[in-house]
C-alpha positions as CSV (number, residue, x, y, z in Angstrom):
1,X,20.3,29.6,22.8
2,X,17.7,29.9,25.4
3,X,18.3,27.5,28.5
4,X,14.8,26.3,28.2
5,X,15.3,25.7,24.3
6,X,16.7,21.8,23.8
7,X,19.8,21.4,21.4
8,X,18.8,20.9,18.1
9,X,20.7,17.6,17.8
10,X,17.6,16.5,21.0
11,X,14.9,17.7,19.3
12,X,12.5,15.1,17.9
13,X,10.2,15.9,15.3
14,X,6.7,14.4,15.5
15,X,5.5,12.3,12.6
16,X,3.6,14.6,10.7
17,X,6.2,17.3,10.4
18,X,8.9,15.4,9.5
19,X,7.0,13.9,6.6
20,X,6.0,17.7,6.0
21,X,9.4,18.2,5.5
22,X,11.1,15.7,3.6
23,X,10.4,15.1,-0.2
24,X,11.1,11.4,-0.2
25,X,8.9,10.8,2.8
26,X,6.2,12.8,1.8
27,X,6.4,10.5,-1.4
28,X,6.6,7.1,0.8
29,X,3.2,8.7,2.5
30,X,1.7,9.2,-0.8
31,X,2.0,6.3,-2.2
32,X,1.0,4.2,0.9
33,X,-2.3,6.5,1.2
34,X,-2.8,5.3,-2.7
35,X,-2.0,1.6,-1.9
36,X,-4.8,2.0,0.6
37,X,-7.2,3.4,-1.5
38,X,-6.3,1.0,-4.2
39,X,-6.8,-2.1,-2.0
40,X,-10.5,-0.3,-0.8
41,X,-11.4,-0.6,-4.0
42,X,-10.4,-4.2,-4.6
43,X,-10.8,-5.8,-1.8
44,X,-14.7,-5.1,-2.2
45,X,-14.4,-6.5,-5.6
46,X,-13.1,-10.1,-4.5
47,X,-14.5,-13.0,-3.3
48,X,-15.4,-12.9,0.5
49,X,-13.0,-15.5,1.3
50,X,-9.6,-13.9,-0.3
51,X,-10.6,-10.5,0.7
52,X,-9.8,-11.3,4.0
53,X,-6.4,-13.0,3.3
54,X,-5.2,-10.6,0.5
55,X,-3.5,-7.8,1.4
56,X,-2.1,-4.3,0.0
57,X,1.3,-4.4,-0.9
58,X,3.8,-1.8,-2.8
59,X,2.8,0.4,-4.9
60,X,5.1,2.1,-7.7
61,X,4.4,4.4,-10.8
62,X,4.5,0.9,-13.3
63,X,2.8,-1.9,-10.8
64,X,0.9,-2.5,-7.9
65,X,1.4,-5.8,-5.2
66,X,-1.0,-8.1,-3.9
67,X,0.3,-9.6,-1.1
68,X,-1.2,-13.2,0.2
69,X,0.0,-16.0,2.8
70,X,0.1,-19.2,0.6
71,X,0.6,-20.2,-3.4
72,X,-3.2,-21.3,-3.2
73,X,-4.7,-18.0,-2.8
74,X,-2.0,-16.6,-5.2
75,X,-3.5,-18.9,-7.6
76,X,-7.2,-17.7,-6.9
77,X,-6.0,-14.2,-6.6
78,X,-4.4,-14.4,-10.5
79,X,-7.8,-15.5,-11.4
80,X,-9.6,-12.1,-10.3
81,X,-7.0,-9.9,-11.4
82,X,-8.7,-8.8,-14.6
83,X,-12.2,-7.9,-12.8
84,X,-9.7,-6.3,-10.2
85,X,-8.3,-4.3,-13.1
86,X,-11.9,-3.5,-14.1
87,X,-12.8,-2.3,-11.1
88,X,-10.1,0.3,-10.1
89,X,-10.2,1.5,-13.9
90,X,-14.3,2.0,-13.3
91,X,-13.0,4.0,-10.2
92,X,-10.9,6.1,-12.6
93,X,-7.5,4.6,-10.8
94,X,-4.5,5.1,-13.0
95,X,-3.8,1.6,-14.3
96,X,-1.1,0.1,-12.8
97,X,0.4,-3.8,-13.9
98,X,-1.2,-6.2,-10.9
99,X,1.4,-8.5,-9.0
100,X,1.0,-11.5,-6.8
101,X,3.6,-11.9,-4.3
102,X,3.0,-15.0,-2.0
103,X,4.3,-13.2,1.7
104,X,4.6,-16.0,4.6
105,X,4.3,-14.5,7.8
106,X,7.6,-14.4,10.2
107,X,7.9,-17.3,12.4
């Protein structure tokens, strides 16, 4: 080993190559890049006042999270889910099963 060469136990990886190298992470990335995309697409199809309090949550092969701050906007958030639906299928978004999941923020 060359002395100007760190042990590989002190190399750090940046970001971008360990994901490039590790299936499960590359997977994570994926699916956060389609959450985002997802929640594009939606949040311009909600009302002005719960697109700025809904946010993207997890997304997995069967269902996709909505994430709000209190059981009120839950409530109006159920009520858009099928013109939500509508508009990521118009997108040509594979359907996914919409969830609701009231997150209060840490104290």
């Amino acid at each position: 080993m060359s002395p100007s060469a760190p042990p590989a136990a002190d190399r750090t990886l940046p970001l971008a190559e360990a994901l490039a190298h590790s299936s499960p992470l590359a997977a994570l990335l994926a699916r956060v890049h389609e959450s985002d995309r997802r929640f594009a697409v939606a949040r311009a199809a909600l009302p002005a006042s719960l697109a700025t309090v809904v946010r993207p949550g997890p997304l997995d092969d069967e269902t996709w999270t909505l994430l709000v701050p209190s059981g009120a906007a839950a409530a109006k958030l159920r009520q858009c889910l099928p013109q939500l639906a509508r508009a990521l299928d118009a997108q040509g978004m594979p359907p996914r099963a919409l969830r609701v999941k009231v997150q209060v923020p840490a104290r």
